[in-house]
Legacy VTK file of the C-alpha trace (Angstrom):
# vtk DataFile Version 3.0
C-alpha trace
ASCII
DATASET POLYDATA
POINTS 398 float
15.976 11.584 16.751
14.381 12.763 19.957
13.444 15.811 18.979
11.078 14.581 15.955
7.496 13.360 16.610
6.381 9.682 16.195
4.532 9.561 12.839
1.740 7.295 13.681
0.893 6.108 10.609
4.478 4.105 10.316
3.574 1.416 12.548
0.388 0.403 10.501
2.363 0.578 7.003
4.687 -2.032 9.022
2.005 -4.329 10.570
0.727 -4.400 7.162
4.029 -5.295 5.113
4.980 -7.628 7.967
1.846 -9.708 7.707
1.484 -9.731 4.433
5.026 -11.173 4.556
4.245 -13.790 6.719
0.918 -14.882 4.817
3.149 -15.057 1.798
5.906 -17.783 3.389
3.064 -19.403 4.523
1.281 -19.694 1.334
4.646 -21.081 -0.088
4.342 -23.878 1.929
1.089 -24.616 0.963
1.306 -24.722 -2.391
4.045 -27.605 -2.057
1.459 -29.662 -0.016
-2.190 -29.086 -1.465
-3.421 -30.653 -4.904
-2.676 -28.465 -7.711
-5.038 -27.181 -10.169
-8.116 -27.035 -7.370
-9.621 -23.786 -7.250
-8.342 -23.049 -3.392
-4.917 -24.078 -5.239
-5.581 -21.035 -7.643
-6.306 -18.847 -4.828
-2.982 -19.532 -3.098
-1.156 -18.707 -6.068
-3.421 -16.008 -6.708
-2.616 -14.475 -3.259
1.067 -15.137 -3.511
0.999 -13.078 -7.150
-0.727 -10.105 -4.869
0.985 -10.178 -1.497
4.419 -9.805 -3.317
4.655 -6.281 -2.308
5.679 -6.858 1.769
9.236 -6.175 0.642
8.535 -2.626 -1.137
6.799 -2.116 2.092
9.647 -2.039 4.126
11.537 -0.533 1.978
9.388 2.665 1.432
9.091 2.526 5.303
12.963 2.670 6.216
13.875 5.507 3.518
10.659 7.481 5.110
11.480 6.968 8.739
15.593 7.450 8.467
15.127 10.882 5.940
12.230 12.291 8.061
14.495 11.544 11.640
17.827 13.069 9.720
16.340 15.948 7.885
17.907 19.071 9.378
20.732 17.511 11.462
24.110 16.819 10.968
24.533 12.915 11.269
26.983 11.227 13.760
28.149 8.649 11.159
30.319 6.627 13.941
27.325 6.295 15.788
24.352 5.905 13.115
26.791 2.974 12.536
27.224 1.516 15.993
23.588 1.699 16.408
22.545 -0.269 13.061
25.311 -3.151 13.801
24.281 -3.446 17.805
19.941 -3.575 16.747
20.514 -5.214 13.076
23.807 -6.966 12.284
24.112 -8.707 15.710
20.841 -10.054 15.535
21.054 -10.657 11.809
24.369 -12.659 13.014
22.438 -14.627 15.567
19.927 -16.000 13.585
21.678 -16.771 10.788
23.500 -19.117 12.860
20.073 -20.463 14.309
18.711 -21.165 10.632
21.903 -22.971 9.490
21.394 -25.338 12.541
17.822 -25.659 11.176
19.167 -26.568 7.894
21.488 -29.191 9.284
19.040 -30.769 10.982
16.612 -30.966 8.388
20.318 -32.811 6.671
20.128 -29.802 4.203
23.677 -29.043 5.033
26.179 -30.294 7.135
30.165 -29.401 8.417
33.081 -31.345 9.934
33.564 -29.562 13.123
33.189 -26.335 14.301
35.815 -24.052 11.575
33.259 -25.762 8.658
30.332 -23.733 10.979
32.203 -20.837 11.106
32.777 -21.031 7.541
29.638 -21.212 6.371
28.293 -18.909 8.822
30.321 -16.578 7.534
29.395 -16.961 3.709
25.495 -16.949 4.943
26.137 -13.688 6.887
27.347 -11.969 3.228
25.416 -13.194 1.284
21.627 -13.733 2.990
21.016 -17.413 2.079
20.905 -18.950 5.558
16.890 -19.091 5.259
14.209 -17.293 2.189
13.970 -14.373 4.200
17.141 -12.956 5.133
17.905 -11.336 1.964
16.116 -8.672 2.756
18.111 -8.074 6.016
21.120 -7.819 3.594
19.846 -5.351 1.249
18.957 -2.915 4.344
22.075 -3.565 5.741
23.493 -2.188 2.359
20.854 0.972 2.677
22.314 1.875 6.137
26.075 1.695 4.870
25.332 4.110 1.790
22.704 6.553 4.109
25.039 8.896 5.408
26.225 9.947 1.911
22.643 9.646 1.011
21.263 12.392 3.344
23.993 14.503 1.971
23.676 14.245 -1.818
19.528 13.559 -2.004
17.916 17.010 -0.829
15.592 17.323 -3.518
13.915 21.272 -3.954
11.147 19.762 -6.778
9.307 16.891 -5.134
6.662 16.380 -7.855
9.538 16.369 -10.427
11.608 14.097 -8.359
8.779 11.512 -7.604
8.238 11.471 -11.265
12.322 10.926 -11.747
12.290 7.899 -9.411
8.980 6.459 -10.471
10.097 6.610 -14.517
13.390 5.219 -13.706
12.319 2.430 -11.114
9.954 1.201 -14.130
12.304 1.285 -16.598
15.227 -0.272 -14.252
12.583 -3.219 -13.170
11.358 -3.848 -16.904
15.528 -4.514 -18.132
15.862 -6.719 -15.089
12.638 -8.432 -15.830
13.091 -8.943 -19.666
17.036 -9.146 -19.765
17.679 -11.174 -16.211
14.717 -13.713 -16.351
12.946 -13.295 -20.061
16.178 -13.764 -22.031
18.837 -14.928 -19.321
19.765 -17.448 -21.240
20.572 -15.629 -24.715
22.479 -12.992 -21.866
24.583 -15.313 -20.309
25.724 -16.840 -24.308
26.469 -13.492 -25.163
28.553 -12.685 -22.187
30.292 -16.118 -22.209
33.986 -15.901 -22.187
33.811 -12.141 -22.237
35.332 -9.900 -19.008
31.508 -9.291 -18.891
30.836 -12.905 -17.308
31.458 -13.193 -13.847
29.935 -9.285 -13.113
26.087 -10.990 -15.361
26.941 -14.035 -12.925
27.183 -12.325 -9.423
23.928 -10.206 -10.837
21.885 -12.901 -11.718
22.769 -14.766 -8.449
22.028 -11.923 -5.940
19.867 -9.501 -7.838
17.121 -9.783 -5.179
19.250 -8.574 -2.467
21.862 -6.036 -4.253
20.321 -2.091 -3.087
20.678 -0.771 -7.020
17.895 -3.519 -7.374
15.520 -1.543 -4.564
16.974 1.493 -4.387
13.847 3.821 -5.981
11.788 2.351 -2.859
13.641 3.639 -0.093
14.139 7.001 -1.937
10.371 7.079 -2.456
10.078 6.464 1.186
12.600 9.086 1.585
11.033 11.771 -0.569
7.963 11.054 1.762
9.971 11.815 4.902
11.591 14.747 3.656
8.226 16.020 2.461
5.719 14.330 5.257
3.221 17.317 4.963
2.446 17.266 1.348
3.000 13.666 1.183
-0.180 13.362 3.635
-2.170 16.024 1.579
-1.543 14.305 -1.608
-2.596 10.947 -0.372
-5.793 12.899 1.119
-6.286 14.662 -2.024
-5.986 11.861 -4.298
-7.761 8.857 -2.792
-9.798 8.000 -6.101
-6.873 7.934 -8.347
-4.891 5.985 -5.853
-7.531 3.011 -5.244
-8.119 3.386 -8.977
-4.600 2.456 -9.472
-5.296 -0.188 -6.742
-7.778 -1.954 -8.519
-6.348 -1.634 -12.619
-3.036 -2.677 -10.747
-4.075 -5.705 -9.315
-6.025 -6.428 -12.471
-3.311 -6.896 -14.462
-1.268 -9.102 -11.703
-4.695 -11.273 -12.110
-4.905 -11.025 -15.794
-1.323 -11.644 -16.669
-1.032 -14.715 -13.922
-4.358 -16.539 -15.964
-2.654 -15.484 -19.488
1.234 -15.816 -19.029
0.708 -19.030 -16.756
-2.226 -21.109 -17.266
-2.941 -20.372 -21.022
0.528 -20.207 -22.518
2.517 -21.956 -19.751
5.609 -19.568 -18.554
6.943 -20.647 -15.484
6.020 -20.149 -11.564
9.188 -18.458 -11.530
8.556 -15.927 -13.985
5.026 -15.220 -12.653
5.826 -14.254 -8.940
8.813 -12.299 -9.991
9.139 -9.531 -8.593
10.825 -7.893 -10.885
7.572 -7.862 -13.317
6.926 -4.238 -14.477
3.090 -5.203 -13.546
4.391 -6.004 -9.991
6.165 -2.810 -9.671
3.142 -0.753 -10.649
0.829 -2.727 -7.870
3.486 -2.758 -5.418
3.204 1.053 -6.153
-0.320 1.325 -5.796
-0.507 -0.720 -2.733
2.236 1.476 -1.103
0.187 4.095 -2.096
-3.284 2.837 -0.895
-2.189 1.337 2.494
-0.519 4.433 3.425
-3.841 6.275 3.275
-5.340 3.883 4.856
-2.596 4.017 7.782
-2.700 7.507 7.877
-6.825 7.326 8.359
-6.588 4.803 10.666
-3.837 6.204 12.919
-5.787 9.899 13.256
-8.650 7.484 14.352
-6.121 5.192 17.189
-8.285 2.239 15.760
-6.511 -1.057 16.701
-3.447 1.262 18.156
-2.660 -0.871 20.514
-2.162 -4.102 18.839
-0.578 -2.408 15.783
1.751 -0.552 18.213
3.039 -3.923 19.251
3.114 -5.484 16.065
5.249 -2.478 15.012
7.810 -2.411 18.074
8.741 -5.862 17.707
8.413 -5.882 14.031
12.258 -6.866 13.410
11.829 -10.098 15.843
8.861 -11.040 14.292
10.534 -11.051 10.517
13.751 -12.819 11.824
11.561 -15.309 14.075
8.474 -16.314 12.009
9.959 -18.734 9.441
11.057 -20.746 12.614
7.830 -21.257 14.027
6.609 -21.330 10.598
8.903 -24.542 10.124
7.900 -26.147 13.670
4.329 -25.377 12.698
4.630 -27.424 9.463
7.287 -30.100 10.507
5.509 -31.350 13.649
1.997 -29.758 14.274
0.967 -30.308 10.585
-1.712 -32.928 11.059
-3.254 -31.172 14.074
-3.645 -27.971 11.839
-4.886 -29.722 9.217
-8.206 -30.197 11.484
-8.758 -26.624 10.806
-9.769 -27.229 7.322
-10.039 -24.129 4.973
-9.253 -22.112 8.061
-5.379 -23.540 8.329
-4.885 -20.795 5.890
-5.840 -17.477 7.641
-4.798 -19.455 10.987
-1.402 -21.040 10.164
0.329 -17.767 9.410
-1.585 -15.382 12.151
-0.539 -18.011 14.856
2.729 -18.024 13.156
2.361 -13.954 13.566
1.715 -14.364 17.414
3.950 -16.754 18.820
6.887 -14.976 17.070
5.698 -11.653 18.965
5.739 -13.305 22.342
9.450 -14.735 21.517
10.302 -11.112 20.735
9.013 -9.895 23.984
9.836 -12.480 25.825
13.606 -11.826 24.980
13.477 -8.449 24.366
12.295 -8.257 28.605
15.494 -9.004 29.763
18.689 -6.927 29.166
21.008 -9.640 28.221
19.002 -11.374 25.464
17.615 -8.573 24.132
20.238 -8.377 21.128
18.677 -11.625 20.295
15.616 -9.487 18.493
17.601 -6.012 18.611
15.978 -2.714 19.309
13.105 -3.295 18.268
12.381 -6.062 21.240
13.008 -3.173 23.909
10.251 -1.238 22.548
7.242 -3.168 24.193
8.040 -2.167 27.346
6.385 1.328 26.373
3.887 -0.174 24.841
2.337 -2.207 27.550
3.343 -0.003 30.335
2.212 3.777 28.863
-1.016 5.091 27.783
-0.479 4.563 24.028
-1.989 7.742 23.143
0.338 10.025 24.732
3.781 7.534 23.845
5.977 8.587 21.231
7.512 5.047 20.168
10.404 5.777 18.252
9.831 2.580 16.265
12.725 0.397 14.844
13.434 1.889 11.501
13.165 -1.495 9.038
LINES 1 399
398 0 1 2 3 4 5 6 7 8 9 10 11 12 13 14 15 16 17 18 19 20 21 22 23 24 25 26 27 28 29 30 31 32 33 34 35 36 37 38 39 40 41 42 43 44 45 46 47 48 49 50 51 52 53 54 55 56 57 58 59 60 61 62 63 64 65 66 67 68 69 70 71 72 73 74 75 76 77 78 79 80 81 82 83 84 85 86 87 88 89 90 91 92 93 94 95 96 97 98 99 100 101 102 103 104 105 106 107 108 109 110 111 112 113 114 115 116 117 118 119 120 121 122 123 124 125 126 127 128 129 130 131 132 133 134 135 136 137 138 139 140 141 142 143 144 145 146 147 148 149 150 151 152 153 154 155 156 157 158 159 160 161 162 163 164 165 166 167 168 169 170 171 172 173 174 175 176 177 178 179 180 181 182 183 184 185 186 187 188 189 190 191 192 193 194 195 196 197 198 199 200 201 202 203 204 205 206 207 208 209 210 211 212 213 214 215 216 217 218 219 220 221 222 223 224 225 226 227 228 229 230 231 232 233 234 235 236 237 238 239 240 241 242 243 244 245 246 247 248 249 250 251 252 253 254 255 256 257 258 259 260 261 262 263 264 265 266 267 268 269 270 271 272 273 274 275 276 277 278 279 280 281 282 283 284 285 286 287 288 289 290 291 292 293 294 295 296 297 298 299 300 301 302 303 304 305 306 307 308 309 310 311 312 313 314 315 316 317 318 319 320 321 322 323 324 325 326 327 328 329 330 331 332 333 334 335 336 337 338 339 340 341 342 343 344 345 346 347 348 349 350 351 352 353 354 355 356 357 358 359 360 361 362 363 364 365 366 367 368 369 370 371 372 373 374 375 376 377 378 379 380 381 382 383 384 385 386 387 388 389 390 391 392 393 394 395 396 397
């Protein structure tokens, strides 16, 4: 919306969900390729237990940005539409079809001739699974379909009481997914068996990270912020102790229960980076909590504005792009990064970071490729070519 100012600290809360999203695809890699039970093995794992919040991120980041820009006006719904398929679907389309051609030639998949493409092109573009990371493209693509009834029906007049609503639900909603959908699937799926219950506890278990019900607290937290920017930012300034308190208890118990739950009494990797873990939903909570603080403080400050500015305008490329290099990285420049030694693992995923912004820009220059990376490609353009101070980049929403 033109007529609302840019709020600054946005962009840092998406650098820092976007590289702490990278780091953690990274990471997954190398804990298929290093020695196990080393401690720099521990680490990793350790790091992949904490950095499982980039996600929540995102999340909190869309519902603030979209309820902040809509508050007070009457939404074109034909057009909030138009918009959302031309910067996210289309390029959401694009690279699906890229990773499945990544997946063939790796021989992970294959097709007859060019209707068994389109086939499975199209079941990838429902349902997320052309590559790890796309899921998440599908659950915002869901957010943006409900939003205009959304911005009608969520005008809450209590904000306290409503963050305490959503925050007491969202725990009790992630603890039933954790203990039902993962803890006790299988007794679940015996007791559904042959029931009309069956197929609805299949399609759930099978797409419960990318269904909105399953996020859907997160973007209305980020929403409640946006509706309520002011005395969001004087809460955060008010309570910095309690919030880095939470920080550190938080993380704690992601620590505490990985070296209990895993090492001593041997649940699996599966159940341990969950994200659905009632401990993960608390730190993912404190973390959104902590960094936005910390992105309000620095953005007042302009430190490191103008690499954060272009992190943030070609944020959506560098999600969509970074397993890609990630892959060529790992597939054919391997034992060259290798030579890096303990550093491979801060400088895999930042080079992995960079390259994908320079695709971004690189396509996002040019009129007729710029759908490859949608809106958010276009924006460096005022980033490079303004004084960054006086811009208002009207970032891409994700």
């Amino acid at each position: 919306m033109k007529g609302k100012a840019h709020i600054g600290e946005v962009d840092y809360l998406r650098a820092f969900g976007l590289i702490a999203i990278v780091y953690i695809h990274a990471f997954g890699f190398f804990l298929a390729t290093f020695e196990t039970n080393t401690y720099s093995y521990i680490f990793q794992e350790l790091s992949v237990n904490l950095l499982r919040f980039g996600r929540y991120v995102f999340m909190f980041v869309t519902g603030l940005v979209l309820f902040y820009s809509y508050n007070g006006y009457k939404i074109n719904t034909l057009h909030f539409y138009k918009h959302r398929f031309k910067n996210l679907v289309i390029p959401y389309a694009v690279w699906t079809a890229v990773y499945i051609l990544i997946k063939r030639w790796s021989n992970m998949i294959s097709w007859p001739n060019f209707a068994g493409f389109s086939t499975i092109w199209l079941q990838n573009l429902i349902n997320g699974n052309a590559f790890y990371h796309l899921y998440y493209i599908v659950t915002t693509i869901q957010f943006y379909l409900f939003f205009p009834l959304l911005i009608l029906i969520f005008k809450p007049q209590r904000p306290r009481l409503w963050a305490k609503i959503i925050l007491v639900g969202g725990f009790l909603l992630t603890a039933s997914y954790y203990y039902f959908l993962e803890i006790q699937v299988a007794n679940v799926i015996n007791l559904v068996a042959g029931t009309q219950w069956e197929a609805i506890t299949g399609l759930v278990l099978q797409y419960k990270d990318r269904l909105l019900f399953s996020y859907l607290i997160f973007f209305l937290l980020g929403g409640l912020a946006g509706l309520y920017l002011k005395k969001w930012r004087k809460w955060l300034i008010e309570h910095h102790n309690l919030i880095f308190g939470g920080l550190i208890l938080s993380a704690g118990l992601v620590c505490a229960e990985y070296f209990y739950f895993y090492h001593q009494l041997g649940w699996s990797w599966e159940l341990t980076i969950s994200v659905f873990k009632p401990s993960i939903y608390l730190y993912s909570l404190a973390i959104i909590a902590s960094l936005s603080w910390l992105s309000l403080f620095l953005a007042r400050r302009g430190y490191m504005r103008s690499l954060i500015t272009i992190l943030a305008a070609n944020s959506l490329g560098i999600y969509l792009i970074h397993p890609a290099v990630l892959f060529i990285f790992h597939s054919f420049l391997w034992g060259q990064l290798t030579l890096l030694g303990p550093f491979v693992f801060i400088l895999d995923p930042a080079a992995a970071i960079a390259v994908s912004c320079l695709i971004t820009i690189f396509f996002g220059r040019n009129q007729y490729t710029s759908f490859i990376t949608g809106k958010a490609g276009n924006l460096h353009k005022r980033v490079l070519w303004h004084n960054l101070s006086k811009t208002k980049v009207s970032g891409y929403d994700l």
